[in-house]
N, C-alpha and C positions, 0 to 999 in steps of 0.2 A: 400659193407662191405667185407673183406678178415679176415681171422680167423689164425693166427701165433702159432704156439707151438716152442718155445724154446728151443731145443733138448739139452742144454747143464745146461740148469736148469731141464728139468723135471724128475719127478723118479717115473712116474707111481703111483701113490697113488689111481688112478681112478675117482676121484670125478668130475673130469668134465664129463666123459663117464655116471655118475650114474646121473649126470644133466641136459646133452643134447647126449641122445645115438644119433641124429639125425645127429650130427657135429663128435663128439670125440665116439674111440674106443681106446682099449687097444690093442696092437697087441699080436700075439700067442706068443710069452715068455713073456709077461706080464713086459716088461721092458722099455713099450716106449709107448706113446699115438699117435694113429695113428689120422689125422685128414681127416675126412671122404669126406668133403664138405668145400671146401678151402671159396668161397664165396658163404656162405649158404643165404637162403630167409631172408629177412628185417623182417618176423613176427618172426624169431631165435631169433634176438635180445636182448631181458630180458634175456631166457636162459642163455643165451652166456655171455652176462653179469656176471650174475650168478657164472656160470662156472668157470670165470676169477679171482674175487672177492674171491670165494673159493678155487681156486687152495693152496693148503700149498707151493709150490715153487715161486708163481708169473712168471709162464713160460707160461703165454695165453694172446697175444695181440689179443685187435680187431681193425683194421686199416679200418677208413671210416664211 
């Protein structure tokens, strides 16, 4: 499984970092979601899910 952020949709809102600190972080200007764990563990999965579902931009694929 591979974890995509869409740099040109996202705008930082947080809520996947607040979902899965494990994958997603907010980087130091708070303007960009840094993705921590490009292909994180199969048990991430829901989270990630989660994550993607909640996102307000629709800028978190999960491929695989």
């Amino acid at each position: 499984m591979k974890v995509v952020v869409d740099p040109l949709r996202c705008d930082a809102h947080g809520v996947c970092a607040d979902v899965c600190p494990e994958v997603f972080a907010l980087d130091d200007d708070d303007d960009m979601v840094t993705v921590l764990q490009e292909e994180p563990h199969e048990a991430l999965r829901e989270k990630l899910r989660r994550a993607a579902v909640m996102c307000p931009k629709a800028a978190i694929a999960i491929e695989g």
